[in-house]
N, C-alpha and C positions, 0 to 999 in steps of 0.2 A: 504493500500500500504506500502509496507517496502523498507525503503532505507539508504543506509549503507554508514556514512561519517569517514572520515579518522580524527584520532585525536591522543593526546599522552599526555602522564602523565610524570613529573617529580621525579626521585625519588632519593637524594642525583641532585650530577652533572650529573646525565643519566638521557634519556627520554626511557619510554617505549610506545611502539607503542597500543593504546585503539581503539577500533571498536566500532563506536557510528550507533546502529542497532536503526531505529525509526520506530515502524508498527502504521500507524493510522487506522484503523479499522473503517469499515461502519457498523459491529453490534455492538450492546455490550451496555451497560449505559455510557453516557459521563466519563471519567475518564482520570486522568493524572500521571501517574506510572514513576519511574527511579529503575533496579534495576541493581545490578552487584556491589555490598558492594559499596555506595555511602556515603559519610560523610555527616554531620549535610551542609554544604555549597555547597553541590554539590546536595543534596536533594531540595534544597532553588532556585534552578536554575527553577524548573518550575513556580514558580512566577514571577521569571526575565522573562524567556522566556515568557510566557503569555503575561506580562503587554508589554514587548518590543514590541510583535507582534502586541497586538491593539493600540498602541498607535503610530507605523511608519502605520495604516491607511488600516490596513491587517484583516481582518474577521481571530478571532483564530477558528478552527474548535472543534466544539463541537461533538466530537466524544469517543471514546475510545484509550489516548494515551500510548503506553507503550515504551519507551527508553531503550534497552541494555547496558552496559558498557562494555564491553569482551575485554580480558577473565574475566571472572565472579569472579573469587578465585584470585585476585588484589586488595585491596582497593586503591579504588578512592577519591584523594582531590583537595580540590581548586575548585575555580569558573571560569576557562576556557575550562568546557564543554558546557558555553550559546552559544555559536556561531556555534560550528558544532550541537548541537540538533538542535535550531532554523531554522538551512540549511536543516535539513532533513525534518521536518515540514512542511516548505515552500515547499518544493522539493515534498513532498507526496499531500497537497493542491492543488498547482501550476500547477504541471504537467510537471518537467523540470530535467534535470538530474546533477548529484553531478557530477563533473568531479573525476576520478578515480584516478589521478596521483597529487592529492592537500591531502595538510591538511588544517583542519580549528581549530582555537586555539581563544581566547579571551572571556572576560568577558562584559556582555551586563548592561546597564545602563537601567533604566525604559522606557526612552524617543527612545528605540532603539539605542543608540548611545554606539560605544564600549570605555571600560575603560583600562586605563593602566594597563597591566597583566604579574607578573612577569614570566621568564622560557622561554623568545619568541629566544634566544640566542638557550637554548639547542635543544628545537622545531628544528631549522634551521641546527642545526650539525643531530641531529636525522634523519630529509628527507634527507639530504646528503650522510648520512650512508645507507638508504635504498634505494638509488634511485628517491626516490620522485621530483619531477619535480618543484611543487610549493609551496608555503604555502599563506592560507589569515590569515593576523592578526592585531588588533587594528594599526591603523593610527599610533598614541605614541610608538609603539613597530615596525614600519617598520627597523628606523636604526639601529637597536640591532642586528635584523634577518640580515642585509644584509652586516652583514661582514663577512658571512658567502658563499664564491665563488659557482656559477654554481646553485643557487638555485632562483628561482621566488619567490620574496617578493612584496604581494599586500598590500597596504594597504588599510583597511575599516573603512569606518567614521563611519558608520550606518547600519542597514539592509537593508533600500531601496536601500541603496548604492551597498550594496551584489545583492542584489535582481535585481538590474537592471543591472548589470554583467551578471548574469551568463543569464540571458534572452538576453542577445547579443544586448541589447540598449543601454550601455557607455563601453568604452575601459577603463581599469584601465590600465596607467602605471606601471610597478613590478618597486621598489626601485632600484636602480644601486649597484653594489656589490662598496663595498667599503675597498681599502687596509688599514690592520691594522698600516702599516709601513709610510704612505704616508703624516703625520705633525709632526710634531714637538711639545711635550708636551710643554709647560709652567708651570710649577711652584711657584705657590707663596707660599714664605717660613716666617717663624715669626722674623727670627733672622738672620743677615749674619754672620759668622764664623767671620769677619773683626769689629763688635761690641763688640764679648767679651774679654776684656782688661786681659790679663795674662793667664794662662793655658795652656800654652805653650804644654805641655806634655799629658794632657786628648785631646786637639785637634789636635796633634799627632795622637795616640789612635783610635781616631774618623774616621781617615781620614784613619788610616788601615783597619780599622772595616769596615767601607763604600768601601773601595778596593776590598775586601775579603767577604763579606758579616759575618764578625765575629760576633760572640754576644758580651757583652761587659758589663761589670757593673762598676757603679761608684762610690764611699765613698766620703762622705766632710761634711763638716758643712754647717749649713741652710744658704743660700743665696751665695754659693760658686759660682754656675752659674751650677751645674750640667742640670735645666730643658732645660735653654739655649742653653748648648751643646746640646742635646740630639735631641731639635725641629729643628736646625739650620743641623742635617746633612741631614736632606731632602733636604735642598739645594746643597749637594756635592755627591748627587745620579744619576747614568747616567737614564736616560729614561728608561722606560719600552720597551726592545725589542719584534718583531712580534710575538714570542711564548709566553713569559709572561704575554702580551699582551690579549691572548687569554685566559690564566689557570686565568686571575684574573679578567675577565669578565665573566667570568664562575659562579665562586663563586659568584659575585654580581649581576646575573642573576637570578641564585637557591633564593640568598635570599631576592629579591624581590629591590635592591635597586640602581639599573640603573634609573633616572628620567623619564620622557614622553621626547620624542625624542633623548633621549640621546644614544651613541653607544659604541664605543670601550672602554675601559680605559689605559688612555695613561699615568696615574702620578701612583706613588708609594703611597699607602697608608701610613698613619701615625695612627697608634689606640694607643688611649692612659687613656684607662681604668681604673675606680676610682679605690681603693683597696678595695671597698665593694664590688666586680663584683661575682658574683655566679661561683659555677665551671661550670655550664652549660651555662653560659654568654661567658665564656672564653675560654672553650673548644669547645663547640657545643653540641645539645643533645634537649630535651625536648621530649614529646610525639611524635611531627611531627617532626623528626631529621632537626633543622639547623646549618648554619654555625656560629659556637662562634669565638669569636674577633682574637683567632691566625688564622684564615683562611682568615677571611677580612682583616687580614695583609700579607696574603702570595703573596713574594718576593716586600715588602716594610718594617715598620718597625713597631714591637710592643713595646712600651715604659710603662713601670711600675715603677713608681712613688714611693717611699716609700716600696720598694721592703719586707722589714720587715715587714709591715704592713699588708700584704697581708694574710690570712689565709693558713694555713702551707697544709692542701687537696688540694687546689687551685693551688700551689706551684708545689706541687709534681706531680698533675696530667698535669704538663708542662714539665716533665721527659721524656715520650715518643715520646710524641711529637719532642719535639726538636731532638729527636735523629735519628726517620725516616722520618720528613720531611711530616708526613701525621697524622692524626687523624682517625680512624675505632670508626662509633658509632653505636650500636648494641639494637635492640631493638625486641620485640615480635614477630611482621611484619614485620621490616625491616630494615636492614642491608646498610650502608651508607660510604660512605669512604671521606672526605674533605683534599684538601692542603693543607698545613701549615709550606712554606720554609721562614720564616721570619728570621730578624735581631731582636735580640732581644736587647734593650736597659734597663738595670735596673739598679735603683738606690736610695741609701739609707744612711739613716746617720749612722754614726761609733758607737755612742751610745744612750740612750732612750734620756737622752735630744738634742743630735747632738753636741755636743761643746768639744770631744774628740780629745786631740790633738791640739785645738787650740791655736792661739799663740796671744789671749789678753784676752778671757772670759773663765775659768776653767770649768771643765766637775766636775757638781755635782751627779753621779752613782758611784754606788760600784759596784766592782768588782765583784760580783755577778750579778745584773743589767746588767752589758756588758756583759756577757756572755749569760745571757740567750736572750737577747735581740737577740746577733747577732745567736744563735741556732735556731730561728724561720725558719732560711733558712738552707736545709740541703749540707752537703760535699757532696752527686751525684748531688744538682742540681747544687751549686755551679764548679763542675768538669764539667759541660756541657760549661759553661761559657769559652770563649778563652783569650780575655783581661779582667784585673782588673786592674785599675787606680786609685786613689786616687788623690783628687782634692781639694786641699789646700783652708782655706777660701782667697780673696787678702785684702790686709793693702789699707784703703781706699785714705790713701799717695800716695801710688805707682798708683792706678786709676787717681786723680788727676792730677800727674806728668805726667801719659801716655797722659790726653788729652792737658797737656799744650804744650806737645811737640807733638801732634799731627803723632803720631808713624807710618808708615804705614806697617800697619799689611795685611796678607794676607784676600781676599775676599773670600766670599764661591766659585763665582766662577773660580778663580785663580787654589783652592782645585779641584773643579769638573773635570777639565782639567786632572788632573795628576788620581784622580781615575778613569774615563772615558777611558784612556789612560792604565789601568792594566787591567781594564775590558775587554776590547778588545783582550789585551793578554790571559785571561783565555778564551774567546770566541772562540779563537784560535787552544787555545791548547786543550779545550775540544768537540770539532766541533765532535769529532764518539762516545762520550758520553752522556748522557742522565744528563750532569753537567753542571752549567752555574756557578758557583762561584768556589774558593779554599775550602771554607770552607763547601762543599758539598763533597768534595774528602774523597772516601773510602778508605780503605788501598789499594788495588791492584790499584788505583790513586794512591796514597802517592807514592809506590815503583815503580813507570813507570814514575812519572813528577816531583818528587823531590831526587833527587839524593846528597847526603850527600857527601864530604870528610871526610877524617879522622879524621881531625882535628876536623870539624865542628859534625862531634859523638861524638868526645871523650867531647866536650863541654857538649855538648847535654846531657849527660848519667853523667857528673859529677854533672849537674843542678838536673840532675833526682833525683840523692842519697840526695842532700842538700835541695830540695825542695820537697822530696819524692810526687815526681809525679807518675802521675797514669798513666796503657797503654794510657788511653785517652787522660790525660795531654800530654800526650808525646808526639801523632802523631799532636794533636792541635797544639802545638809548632811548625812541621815539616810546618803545613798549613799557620801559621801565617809569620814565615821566607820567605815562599814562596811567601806570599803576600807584602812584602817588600823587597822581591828583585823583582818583578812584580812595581811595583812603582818607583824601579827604572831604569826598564825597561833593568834588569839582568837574561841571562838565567840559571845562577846556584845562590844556595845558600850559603854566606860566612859566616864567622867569626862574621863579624858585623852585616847580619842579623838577625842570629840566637841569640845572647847578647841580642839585642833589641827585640826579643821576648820573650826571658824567662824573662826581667825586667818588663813583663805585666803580672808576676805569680803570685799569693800572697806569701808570702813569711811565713814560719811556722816558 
């Protein structure tokens, strides 16, 4: 008997739709086949399926089994083809019919019982796209699927539990759809903005950056407070809205790392990668393309630590990235595209021992030394970069003195208020755009939502000559002014915004 269950393969953040064709055959020598280019783990499924089926209490039928996977010219991965083969099995023994308008997805345990299986997100956008009515999938993977509207999510504990479904002896209620926008994240952050004593200026900086979604690098001697800054602006970050919502549940769906029961993602990632990280760590890529650390940080923040340290291929292959907002990773098979709208936070010491510039312990490098040290990072990646701040070490007097008098410094979130508050204005102004920050504005953005006076050019273009900036430098400039009159809740850009942006250039 042959009988055809609905199912689909993940590949990048799309699902493609698989045809799981099962004939069990009343002639033939007992035999257990899968064909349709199956990987080492997807070959491995007729054991699962086997053991599942005798051990939920099921006679496996010792006959001649052969499994499709089609289209045939697809290679097939992953271990969530146990549960639609197992359904047609049953379905060909049994004597009962696959419903026509379901998928079936998840990975089977020996004991029959299904396991947590990444992908059960796009599964759920995939039946959506095509019309599909329902999906059955592991129990741990129902809320994933069901923030996804207008689609039937069952979940299954077990096979018997399948099994006595679809034979019309227990009702499974489908998961309720659940809105992406409907709580409120919480956050817990390492550091509040109101603990770190001085900096006046880099938590400035921080709090533009966080406005505008800027990148932002920072210079100082070792124990300046630069990590501090850097972990504490998660706390001055607005929520993840209902679209971002989605793109960043996405990626942590593809790669496997939504918990058992776990659903939406409602907080802003923080990735904060050693500087041994491989370029395929950090980019994405491997034989089975996944997502590398700038994608599990898209539209939250990725923070590199000792930014020189980093190996200079590593570096550079963060060039494109940043500049389209997307990663394309490219391989024999298959062709994969990942997100990658992050904030990027780097930061590094001024010279090989760090103590350049300070003002009690003398920097012992030559001038040779600093140079080649700070070469390790090149002028395009640098140019990509919007703020540069420098971050003084503080005189451990001036610390003591702030707590004697007990200063009352701004909270992180006092800060969150005022950037939540610019955010809303880019929300605003880019509502017919496909933009959710400033620092996404292309140039036909730039010459439609930042409008220059005269004055405020002639500044602009005489910074350009004295700081020979680049086109890029330039328009960065126009983004960053925009994001501090946005803060202060200004519809044009003045004098004084645009100063205070080009005081974030480095200076030649």
């Amino acid at each position: 008997m042959l009988v055809k269950v609905l199912s689909a393969s993940n590949s990048g953040l799309e699902a493609i739709g698989i045809d799981v064709e099962v004939n069990v055959a009343n002639r033939g020598l007992p035999a257990f086949e899968i064909v349709g280019l199956p990987s080492k783990a997807v070959d491995e499924s007729k054991e699962r399926v086997r053991t599942a089926v005798i051990n939920s209490n099921i006679e496996f039928p010792s006959r001649r089994i052969v499994v499709n996977l089609a289209p045939g010219d697809v290679p097939k991965e992953g271990s969530f083809y146990d549960l639609p083969i197992a359904a047609g099995i049953l379905a060909s023994i049994i004597q009962f019919k696959i419903p026509k308008d379901s998928l079936f997805f998840g990975e089977l345990s020996l004991d029959g019982t299904l396991r947590h299986t990444k992908g059960a997100l796009l599964l759920a956008l995939f039946a959506k796209e095509k019309g599909i009515k329902n999906i059955f999938v592991p129990k741990s993977c129902a809320n994933e699927a069901a923030v996804v509207k207008g689609i039937g999510v069952y979940p299954i504990e077990n096979l018997n539990h399948l099994l006595a479904y679809l034979l019309d002896e227990i009702v499974i209620q489908p998961v309720k759809f659940k809105e992406t926008n409907e709580e409120k994240s919480v956050i817990k952050v390492e550091f509040d903005m109101a603990e770190i004593l001085g900096q006046e200026q880099a938590k400035r900086a921080m709090e533009i950056s966080a406005a505008g979604g800027h990148n932002i690098f920072m210079s100082g001697s070792p124990g300046s407070g630069k990590t501090m800054l850097a972990r504490a602006v998660q706390g001055i970050l607005p929520a993840l809205m209902g679209g971002e919502r989605l793109e960043v549940t996405k990626i942590y769906s593809a790669a496997g790392r939504i918990p058992p029961e776990g659903s939406i993602i409602k907080t802003r990632s923080f990735r904060s990668p050693h500087h041994t990280i491989s370029q395929v760590g950090l980019i994405g890529g491997g034989t089975r393309p996944q997502p590398g650390e700038i994608s599990l940080a898209h539209r939250g923040i990725l923070f590199l630590d000792e930014f020189n340290e980093f190996p200079r291929s590593v570096l550079e292959a963060l060039r494109q990235p940043i500049e389209d907002g997307y990663v394309s990773i490219s391989r024999s098979r298959e062709r994969v595209r990942y997100p990658c709208k992050f904030m990027l936070i780097a930061s590094a010491n001024p010279c090989p021992c760090g103590y350049l510039h300070h003002h009690k312990k003398p920097c012992v490098c030559t001038q040779r030394e600093i140079e080649k040290y700070r070469k390790r990072v090149s002028g395009p990646m640098l140019d990509r970069i919007d703020l540069h701040v420098d971050v003084p070490a503080v005189n451990v007097k001036e610390l003591s003195e702030d707590e004697q008098l007990n200063i009352n410094l701004e909270t992180s979130e006092q800060i969150q208020r005022r950037v939540i508050s610019a955010r809303k204005i880019q929300q605003a102004r880019f509502k017919e755009d496909s933009v959710y920050t400033n620092a996404e504005m292309k140039n036909a953005h730039i010459k439609k939502y930042c409008k220059l006076s005269k004055e405020v050019k002639q500044l602009l273009c005489q910074a350009g000559i004295a700081f020979q900036l680049s086109a890029r430098s330039y328009f960065k400039m126009i983004k960053v002014a925009r994001t501090i009159a946005d803060l202060e809740n200004l519809s044009g850009i003045s004098m004084a915004h645009m100063a205070e942006a080009l005081q974030y250039r480095p200076k030649v």
